[in-house]
Residue, then its C-alpha position, 0 to 999 in steps of 0.5 A: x941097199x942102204x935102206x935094206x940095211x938100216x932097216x935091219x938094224x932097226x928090228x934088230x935094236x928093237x929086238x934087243x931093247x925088247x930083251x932087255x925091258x923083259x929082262x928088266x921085269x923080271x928082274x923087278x918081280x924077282x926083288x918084289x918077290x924076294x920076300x913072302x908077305x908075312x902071315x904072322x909075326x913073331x916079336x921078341x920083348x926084352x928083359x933086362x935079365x943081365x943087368x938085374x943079374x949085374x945088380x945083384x951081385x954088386x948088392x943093388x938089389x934096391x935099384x932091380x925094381x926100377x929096371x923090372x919096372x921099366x921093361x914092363x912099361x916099355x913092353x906093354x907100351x909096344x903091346x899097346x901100340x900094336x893092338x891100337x895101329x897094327x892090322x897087317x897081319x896077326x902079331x904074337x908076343x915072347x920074352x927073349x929068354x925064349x930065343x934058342x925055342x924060337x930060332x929051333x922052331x920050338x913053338x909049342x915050347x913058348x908062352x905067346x902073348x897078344x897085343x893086350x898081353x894076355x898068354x895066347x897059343x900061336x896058331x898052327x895055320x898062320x904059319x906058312x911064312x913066319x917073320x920075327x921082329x923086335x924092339x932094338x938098336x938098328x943092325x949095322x947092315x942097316x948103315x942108318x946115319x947117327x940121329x937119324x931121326x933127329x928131325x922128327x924128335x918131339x920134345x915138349x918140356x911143358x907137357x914133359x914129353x921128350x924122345x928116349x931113343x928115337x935119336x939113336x938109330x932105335x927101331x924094328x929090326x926084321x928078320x927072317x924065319x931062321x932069324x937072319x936080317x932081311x935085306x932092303x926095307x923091311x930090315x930096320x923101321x924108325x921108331x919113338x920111345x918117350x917118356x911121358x908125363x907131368x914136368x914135375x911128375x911121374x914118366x912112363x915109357x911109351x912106344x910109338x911106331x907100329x903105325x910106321x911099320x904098318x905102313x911100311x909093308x902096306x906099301x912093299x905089298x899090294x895084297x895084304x894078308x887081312x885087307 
């Protein structure tokens, strides 16, 4: 009687560790799946619009240069990076003073750029799971630590190269196709952004980081759009 009985309760346990390992798996293909491999990627380049417009009305207009001067390199650092170390899949590039086109899905509207940052139109057939991006502060959603990549800055005050913004949670912020955070991983990607030259002369932005995020979606996805 007894052995009848434990054996019972022995296929009975099996049974339901069985059911729980399914349920375990299933639930593991649902957060891997929670998101689509990206088939493109739409990345919103800054504009210091608002403080070029704060410059001239205090008669700065002698300083508005230097801004417009900045955005250019620092865009066309990313643009650069990207063409140099960003294969996953096809990267189109737009101004933020296109943002309400994007997010109504006015594509036909807006001046795409590739990576070299010539005007390219955004092709229909690599649309069917979009993905926007930029270049900014982390979303509190991402609650990074102050400095969080404070250990890997690089300062090197003989060559004049030093960390702008790596030290102050900068990054990729990722979102979706209605331009919402993604959730995990994806949401925020560390990046560097120095200023690089001669101790004593000219510094001009550059942008390091699209190697990362290459990276970062090779490794969440095991069957890249253009491996």
């Amino acid at each position: 009687m007894f052995r009848c009985t434990a054996i019972t309760f022995f296929f009975i346990g099996f049974a339901l560790f069985s059911s729980a390992q399914a349920t375990d798996s299933v639930s593991t293909s649902i957060n891997k799946s929670r998101y689509q491999p990206p088939s493109v990627i739409l990345f919103m380049l800054h504009l210091s619009t608002n403080k070029i417009e704060g410059l001239r009305r205090r008669g700065m207009e002698r300083d508005i240069p230097m801004v417009m001067a900045a955005d250019k390199e620092t865009n066309e650092s990313i643009m650069k990076d990207f063409a140099a170390h960003f294969t996953y899949c096809p990267v189109y590039f737009f101004y933020d003073d296109n943002y309400d086109k994007a997010t109504t899905k006015q594509f036909a509207a807006i001046q795409f750029y590739t990576s070299q940052s010539m005007p390219q139109p955004l092709d229909p057939t690599q649309l069917q799971s979009i993905y926007f991006a930029e270049v900014s502060y982390a979303a509190p959603s991402a609650q990074l630590p102050i400095d969080s990549n404070a250990a890997s800055r690089k300062i090197d005050h003989f060559q004049g190269d030093e960390d702008d913004a790596a030290s102050r949670n900068y990054g990729i912020n990722m979102y979706d196709a209605d331009f919402k955070p993604l959730r995990g991983k994806l949401c925020f990607t560390d990046i560097a952004l120095r200023r690089r030259g001669a101790l004593f002369g000219e510094k001009k932005f550059v942008f390091e980081g699209a190697l990362r995020y290459e990276r970062k979606l090779r490794a969440l996805y095991s069957n890249p759009v253009n491996e």
